[in-house]
C-alpha positions as CSV (number, residue, x, y, z in Angstrom):
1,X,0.0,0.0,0.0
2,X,1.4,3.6,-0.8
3,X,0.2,6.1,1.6
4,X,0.3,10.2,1.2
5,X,0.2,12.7,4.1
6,X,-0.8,16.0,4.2
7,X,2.4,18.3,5.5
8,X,2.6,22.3,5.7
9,X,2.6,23.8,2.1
10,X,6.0,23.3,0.1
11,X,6.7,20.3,2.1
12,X,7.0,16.4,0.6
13,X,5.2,13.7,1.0
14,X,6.3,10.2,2.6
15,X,4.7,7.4,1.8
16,X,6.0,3.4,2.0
17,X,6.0,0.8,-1.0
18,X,5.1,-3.0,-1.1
19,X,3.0,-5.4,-3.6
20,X,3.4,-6.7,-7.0
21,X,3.5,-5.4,-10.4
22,X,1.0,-6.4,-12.8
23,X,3.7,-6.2,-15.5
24,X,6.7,-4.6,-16.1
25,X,7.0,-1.4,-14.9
26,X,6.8,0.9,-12.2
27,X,3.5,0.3,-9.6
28,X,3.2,3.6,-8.5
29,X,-0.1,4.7,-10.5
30,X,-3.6,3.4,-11.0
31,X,-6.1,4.7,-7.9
32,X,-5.1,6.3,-5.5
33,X,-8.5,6.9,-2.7
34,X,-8.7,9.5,0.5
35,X,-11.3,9.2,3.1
36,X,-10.6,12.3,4.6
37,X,-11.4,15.1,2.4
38,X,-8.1,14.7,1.0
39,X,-5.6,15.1,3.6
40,X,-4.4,11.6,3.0
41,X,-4.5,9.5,0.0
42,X,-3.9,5.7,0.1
43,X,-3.1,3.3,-3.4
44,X,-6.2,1.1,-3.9
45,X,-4.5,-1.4,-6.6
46,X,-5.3,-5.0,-5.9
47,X,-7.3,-7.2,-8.6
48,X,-7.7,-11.1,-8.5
49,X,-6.0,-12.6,-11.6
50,X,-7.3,-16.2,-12.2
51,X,-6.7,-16.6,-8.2
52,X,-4.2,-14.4,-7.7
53,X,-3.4,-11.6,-6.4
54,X,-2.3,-9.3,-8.4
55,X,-1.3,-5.2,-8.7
56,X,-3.0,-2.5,-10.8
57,X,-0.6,-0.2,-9.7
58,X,0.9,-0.2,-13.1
59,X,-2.5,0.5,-15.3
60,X,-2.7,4.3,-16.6
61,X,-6.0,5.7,-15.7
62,X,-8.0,8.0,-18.6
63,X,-11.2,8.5,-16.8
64,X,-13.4,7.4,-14.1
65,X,-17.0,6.8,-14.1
66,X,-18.7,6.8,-10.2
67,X,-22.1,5.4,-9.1
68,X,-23.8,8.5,-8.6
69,X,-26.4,6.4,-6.2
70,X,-23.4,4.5,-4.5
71,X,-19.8,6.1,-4.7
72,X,-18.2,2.7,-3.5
73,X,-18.6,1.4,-7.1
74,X,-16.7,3.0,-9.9
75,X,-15.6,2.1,-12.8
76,X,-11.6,3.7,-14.3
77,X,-10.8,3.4,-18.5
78,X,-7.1,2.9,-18.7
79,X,-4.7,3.5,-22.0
80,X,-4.1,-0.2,-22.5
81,X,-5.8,-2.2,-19.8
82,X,-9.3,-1.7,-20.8
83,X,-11.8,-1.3,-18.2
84,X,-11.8,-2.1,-14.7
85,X,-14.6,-1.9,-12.2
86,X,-15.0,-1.9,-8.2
87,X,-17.6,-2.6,-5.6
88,X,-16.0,-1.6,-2.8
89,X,-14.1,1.8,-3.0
90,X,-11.2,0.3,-4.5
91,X,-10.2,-2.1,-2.6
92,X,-10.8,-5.1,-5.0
93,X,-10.5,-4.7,-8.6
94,X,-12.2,-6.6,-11.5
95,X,-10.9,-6.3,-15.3
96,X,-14.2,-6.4,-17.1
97,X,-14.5,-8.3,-20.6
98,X,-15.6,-5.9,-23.3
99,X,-14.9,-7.7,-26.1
100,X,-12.5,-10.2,-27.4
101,X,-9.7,-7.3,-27.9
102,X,-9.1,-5.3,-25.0
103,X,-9.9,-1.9,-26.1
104,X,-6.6,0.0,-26.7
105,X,-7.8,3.3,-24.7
106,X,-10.6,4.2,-22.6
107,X,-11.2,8.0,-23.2
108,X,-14.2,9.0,-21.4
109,X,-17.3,6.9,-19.2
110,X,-20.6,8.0,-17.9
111,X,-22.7,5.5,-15.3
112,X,-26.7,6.6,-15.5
113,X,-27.7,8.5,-13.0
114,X,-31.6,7.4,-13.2
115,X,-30.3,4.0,-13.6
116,X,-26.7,3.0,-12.7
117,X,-26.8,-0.8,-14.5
118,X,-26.1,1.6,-17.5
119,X,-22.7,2.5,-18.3
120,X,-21.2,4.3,-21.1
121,X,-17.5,4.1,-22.6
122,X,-16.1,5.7,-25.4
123,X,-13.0,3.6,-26.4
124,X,-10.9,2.3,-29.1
125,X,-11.1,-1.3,-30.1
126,X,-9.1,-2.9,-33.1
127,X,-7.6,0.8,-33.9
128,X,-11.4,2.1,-34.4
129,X,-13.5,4.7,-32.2
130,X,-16.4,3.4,-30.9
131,X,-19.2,3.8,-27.8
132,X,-20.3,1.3,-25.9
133,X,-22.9,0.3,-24.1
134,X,-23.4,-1.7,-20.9
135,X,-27.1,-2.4,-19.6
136,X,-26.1,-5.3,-16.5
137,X,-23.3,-2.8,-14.7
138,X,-20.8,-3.8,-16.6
139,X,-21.2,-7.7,-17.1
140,X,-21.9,-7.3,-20.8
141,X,-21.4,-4.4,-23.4
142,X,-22.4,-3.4,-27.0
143,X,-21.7,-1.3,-29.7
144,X,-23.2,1.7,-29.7
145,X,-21.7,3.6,-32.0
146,X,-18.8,3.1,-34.4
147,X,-16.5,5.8,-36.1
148,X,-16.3,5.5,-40.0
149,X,-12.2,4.8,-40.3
150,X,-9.5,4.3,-38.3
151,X,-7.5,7.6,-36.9
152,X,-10.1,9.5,-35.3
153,X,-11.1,9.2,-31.8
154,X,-14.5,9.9,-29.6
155,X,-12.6,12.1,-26.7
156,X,-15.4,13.2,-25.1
157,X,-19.4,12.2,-23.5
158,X,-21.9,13.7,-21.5
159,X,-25.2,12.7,-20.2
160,X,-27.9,15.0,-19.7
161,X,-28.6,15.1,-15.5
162,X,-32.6,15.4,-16.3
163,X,-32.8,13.2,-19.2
164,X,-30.1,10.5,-19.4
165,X,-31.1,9.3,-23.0
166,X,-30.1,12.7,-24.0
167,X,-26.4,12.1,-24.9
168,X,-23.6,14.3,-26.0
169,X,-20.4,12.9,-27.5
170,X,-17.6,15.0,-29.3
171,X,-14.4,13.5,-31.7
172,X,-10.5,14.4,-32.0
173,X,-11.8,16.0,-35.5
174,X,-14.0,18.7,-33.7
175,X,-17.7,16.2,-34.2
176,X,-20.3,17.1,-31.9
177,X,-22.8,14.1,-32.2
178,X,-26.2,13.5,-30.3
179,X,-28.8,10.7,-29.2
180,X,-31.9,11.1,-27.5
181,X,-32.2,7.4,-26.8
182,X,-29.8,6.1,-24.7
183,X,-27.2,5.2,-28.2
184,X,-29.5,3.4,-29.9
185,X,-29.7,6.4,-33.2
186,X,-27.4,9.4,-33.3
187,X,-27.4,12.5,-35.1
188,X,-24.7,15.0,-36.7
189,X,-25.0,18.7,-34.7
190,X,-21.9,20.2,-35.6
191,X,-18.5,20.6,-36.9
192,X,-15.8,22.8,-34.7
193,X,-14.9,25.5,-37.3
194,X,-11.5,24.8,-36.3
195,X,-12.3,21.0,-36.3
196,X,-10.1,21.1,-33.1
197,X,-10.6,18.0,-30.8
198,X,-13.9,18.5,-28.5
199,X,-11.7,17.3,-25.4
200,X,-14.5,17.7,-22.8
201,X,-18.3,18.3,-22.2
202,X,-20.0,19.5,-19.3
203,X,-23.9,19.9,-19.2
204,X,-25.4,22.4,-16.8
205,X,-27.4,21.0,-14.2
206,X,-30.1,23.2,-13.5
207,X,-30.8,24.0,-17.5
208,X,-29.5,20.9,-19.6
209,X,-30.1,22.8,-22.5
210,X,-27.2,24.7,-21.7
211,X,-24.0,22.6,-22.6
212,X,-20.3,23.5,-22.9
213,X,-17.8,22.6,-25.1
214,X,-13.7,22.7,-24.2
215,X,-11.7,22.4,-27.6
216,X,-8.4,21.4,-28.1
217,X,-6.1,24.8,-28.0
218,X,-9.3,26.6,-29.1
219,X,-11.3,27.7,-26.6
220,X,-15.2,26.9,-25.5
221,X,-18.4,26.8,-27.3
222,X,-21.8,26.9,-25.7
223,X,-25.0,25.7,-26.7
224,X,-28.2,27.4,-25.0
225,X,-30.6,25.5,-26.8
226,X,-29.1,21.6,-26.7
227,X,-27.5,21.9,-29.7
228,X,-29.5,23.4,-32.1
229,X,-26.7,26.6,-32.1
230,X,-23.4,26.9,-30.7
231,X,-21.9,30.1,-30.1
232,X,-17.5,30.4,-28.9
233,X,-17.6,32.1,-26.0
234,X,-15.3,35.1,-25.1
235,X,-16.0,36.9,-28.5
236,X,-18.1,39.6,-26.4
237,X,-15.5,40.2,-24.2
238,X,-12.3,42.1,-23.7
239,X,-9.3,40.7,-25.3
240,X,-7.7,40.1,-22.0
241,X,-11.1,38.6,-20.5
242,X,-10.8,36.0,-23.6
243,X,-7.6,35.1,-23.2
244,X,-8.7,33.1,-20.0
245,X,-10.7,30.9,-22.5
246,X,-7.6,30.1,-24.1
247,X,-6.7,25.9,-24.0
248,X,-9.0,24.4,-22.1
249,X,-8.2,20.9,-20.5
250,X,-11.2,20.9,-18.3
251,X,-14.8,22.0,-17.7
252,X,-17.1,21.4,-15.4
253,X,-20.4,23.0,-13.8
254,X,-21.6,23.2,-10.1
255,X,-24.1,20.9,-8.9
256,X,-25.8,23.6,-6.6
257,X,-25.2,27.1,-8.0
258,X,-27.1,27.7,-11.4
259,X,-24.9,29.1,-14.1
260,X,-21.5,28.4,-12.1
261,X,-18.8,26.6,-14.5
262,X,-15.2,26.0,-13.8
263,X,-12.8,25.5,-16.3
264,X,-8.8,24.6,-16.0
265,X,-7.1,26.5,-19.0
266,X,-3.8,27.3,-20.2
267,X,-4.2,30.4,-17.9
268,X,-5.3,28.9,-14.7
269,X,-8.3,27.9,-12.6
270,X,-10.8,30.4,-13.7
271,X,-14.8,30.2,-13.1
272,X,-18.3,32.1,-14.7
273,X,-21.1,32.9,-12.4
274,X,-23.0,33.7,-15.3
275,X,-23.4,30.2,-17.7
276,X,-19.9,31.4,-19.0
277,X,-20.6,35.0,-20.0
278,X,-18.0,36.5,-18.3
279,X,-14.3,34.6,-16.1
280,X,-12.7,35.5,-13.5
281,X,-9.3,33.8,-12.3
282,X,-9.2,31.7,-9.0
283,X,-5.6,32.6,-7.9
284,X,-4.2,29.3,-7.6
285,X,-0.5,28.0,-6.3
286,X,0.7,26.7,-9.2
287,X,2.1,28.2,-12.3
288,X,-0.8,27.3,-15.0
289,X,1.6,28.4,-17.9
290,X,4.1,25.5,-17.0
291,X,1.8,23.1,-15.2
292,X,-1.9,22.2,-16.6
293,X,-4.2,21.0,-14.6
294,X,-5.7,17.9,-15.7
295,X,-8.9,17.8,-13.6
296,X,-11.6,19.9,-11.6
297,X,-13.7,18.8,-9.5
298,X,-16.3,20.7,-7.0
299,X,-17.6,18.9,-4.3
300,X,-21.3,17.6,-4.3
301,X,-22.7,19.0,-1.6
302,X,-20.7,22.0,-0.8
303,X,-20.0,24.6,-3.6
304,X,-17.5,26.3,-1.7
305,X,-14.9,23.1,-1.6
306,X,-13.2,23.0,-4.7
307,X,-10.1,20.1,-5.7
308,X,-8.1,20.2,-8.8
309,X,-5.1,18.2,-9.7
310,X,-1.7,19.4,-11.8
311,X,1.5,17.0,-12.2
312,X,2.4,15.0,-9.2
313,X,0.0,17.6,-6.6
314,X,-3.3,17.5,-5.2
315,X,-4.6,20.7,-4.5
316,X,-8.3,21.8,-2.8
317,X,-10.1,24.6,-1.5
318,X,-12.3,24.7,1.6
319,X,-13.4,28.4,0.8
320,X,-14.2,29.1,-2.7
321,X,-10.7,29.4,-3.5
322,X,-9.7,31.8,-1.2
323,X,-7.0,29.4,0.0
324,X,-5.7,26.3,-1.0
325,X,-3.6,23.0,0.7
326,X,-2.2,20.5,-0.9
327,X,-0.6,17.0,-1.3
328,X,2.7,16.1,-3.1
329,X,2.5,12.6,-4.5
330,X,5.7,11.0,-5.3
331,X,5.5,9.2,-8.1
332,X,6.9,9.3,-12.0
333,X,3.3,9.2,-13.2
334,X,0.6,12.6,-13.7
335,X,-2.8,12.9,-11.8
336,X,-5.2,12.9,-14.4
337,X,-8.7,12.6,-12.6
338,X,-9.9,13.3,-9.6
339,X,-13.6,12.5,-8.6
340,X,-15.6,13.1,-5.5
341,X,-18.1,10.0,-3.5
342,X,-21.3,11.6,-4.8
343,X,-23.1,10.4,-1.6
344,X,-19.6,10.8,1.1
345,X,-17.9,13.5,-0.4
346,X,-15.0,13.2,2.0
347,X,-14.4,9.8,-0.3
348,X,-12.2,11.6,-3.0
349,X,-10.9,8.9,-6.3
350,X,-7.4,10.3,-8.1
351,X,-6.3,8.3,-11.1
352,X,-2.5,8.4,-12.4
353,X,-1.6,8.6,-15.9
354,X,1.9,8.3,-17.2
355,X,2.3,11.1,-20.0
């Protein structure tokens, strides 16, 4: 088990090493779990092999997919390992069988929030993009949707919070594609004018007709209408406000305040109160220029607690982002996702990623 502590700002982190590798390279990744609002974070890496005991610790995480009705089970797509699912917090790992290749990468899942046997993945299998589809938790899974060719990539999925058969999905070519039933039929909305890649989608959730778009080194769009019209937002604002816009990694809107969004950009933590009309920078501790940050998260229940993750550092906010601590993780490998217990919030996932 690797532990992290929580020490006075600047300071490292100590944590001890033991268990196996699952193959051939360093354990010090896969998911990493804190049940104290993040003050310490233990590694949750142990999978049965065939009756074995084995170590995840190796597996790169792309994105994690939580039970909204019970946080303990989540599922995490990796770059190479497919999809793995667990019941109990991560304590106990399962690889699940998707088909009879493991899928390649694992770019972004959704679990139903009306009906959480439902999971979404959008992944590549046999060098083609695809979404799938499981209706038993994860037991069995189907195609759902199938790029044309080999080379492009489905980055990106949303489900609505009212309606989950409403579902957003956006490609590395800048394809914004929709279904109203749950995957079964989809329909073209629209082509980025830059056809940069539509890296992440965010739906608010007290208008899900209001959805937001980050793009690849290109800014946002919105759409106010579900996707009948998109408009880039900072065009009606100064220069200077727009430049905030620029490069967004991550977007994501708050669960309790309407027309609250968050994005992590090439210029920082920065946040609309007004469905992304107008920014504003949180003054963070990192330098956003040389360190992204992969992942934004606001908690649940509590608008005011904020967590966002950049390299090897865990950073959060008990006051709106007045103030921040944070935890050093050593390790070789990048946090790419953190993601809150919807029902224990103090329950807080991180998955590593070697880039």
């Amino acid at each position: 088990m690797k532990v992290i502590r929580l020490f006075a700002l600047l300071s490292a982190a100590i944590f001890a090493v033991s268990g196996c590798s699952l193959v051939s390279s360093g354990n010090d990744g896969g998911i990493f779990r804190s049940d104290d609002g993040g003050k310490t974070f233990s590694q949750k890496v142990s999978i049965d092999q065939n009756g074995k005991k084995g170590s995840i610790g190796v597996v790169d995480v792309l994105s994690i997919a939580v039970n909204p009705q019970n946080g303990s089970e989540f599922y995490i797509g990796t770059k190479s390992s497919g999809i793995l699912k667990t019941s109990d917090a991560g304590e106990n790992w399962q690889q699940l069988k998707v088909s009879q290749l493991t899928p390649e990468k694992v770019y972004a899942m959704a679990v139903d929030s009306s009906n959480p046997q439902i999971v979404y993945a959008t992944v590549v299998i046999d060098k083609r993009a695809k979404i799938i589809r499981s209706d038993d938790a994860g037991a069995n899974w189907k195609d759902i949707y199938t790029e044309p060719a080999g080379g492009s990539i489905v980055l990106s999925l949303a489900l609505s919070p009212q309606n989950s058969q409403n579902i957003y999905a956006g490609t590395d070519q800048g394809q914004i594609i929709f279904s109203e039933n749950g995957g079964e039929t989809w329909r073209h909305l629209d082509w980025t004018k830059s056809q940069k890649a539509v890296y992440r989608i965010t739906i608010d959730f007290f208008n899900p007709q209001i959805i937001y778009f980050a793009l690849f080194q290109d800014g946002m769009l919105r759409t106010k209408d579900g996707g009948r019209t998109f408009e880039k937002l900072g065009e009606n604002i100064s220069s200077e406000k727009s430049r905030l816009l620029n490069s967004p990694n991550v977007i994501v809107a708050d669960k309790k305040r309407p027309g609250w969004v968050y994005a992590g950009t090439s210029e920082g933590l920065i946040r609309s109160k007004d469905n992304g009309d107008n920014w504003d920078v949180i003054r963070t501790l990192n330098r956003p220029q040389e360190q992204i940050i992969r992942s934004v998260e606001i908690n649940p229940q509590n608008s005011d607690e904020i967590i966002f993750s950049v390299s090897q550092a865990f950073y959060k906010s008990n006051d709106g982002g007045v103030s921040w601590m944070t935890v050093q993780f050593n390790t070789t490998k990048t946090l790419e996702i953190v993601a809150y217990n919807q029902n224990k919030p103090e329950v807080i996932y991180a998955g590593l990623n070697k880039r």
